[in-house]
N, C-alpha and C positions, 0 to 999 in steps of 0.2 A: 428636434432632438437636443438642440444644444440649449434650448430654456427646459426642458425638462432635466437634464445634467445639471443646470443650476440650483434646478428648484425641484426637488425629487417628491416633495409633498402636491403638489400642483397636480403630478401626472395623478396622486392617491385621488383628487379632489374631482378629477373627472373619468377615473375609470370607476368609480365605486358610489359616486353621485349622492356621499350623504349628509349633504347637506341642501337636501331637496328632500320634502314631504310629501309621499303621493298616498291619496290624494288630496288635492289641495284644500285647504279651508275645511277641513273635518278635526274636533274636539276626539283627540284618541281617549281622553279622562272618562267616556260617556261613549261607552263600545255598545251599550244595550242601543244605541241609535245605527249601528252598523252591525250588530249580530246578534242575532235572537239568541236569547240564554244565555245571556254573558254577561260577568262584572269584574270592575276592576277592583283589584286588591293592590295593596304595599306590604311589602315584607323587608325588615329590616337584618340584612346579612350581619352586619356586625355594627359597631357603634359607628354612626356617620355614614353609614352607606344604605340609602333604601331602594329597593327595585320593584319599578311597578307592574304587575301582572294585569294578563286578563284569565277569567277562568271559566271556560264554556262546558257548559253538560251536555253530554251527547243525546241526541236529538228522540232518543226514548224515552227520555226523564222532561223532555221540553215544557208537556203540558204541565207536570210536577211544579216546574221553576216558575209557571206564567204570574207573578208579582211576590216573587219572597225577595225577601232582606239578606243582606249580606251573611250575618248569623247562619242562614239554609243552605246558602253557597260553601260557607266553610265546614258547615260539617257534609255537606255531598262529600268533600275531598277525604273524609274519615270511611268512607262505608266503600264496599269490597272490590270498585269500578276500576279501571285501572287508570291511568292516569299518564298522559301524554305530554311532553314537556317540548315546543316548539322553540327554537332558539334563533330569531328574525335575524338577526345582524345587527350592523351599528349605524343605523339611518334614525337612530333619535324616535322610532314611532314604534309602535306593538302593532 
């Protein structure tokens, strides 16, 4: 208790463990290697800030997606499906 009372960021560093990537030795940049239908995007919130997505089609449209391009993926997200927005936390990974 009394090296956490010193160091209040320490205790953040091991209850919330994010600076550990599980799992280990996986390219999160190339999610099509870990989730069928899926790609990653960048979208830039404002100047200097970009956040990188993944964007999965639900598993109806799976045979739809089996080798489109990015271009196919962005307009899925136009047409009438609804669209699910998961928000992981702050472990650095998608």
């Amino acid at each position: 208790p009394f090296l956490i009372r010193l160091f209040p960021s320490l205790l953040n560093k091991f209850v919330y463990l994010n600076f550990l990537s599980f799992p280990f030795f996986v390219d999160f940049r190339r999610p099509e290697l870990l989730v069928n239908n899926t790609i990653s995007l960048y979208l830039t919130t404002e100047p200097g800030i970009t956040v990188g997505i993944w964007h999965t089609v639900p598993g109806s449209r799976g045979a739809e997606a089996q080798g489109k391009d990015q271009r196919w993926y962005e307009e899925a997200l136009a047409d009438a499906h609804p669209v699910i927005i998961y928000l992981h936390g702050n472990g650095g990974t998608r």
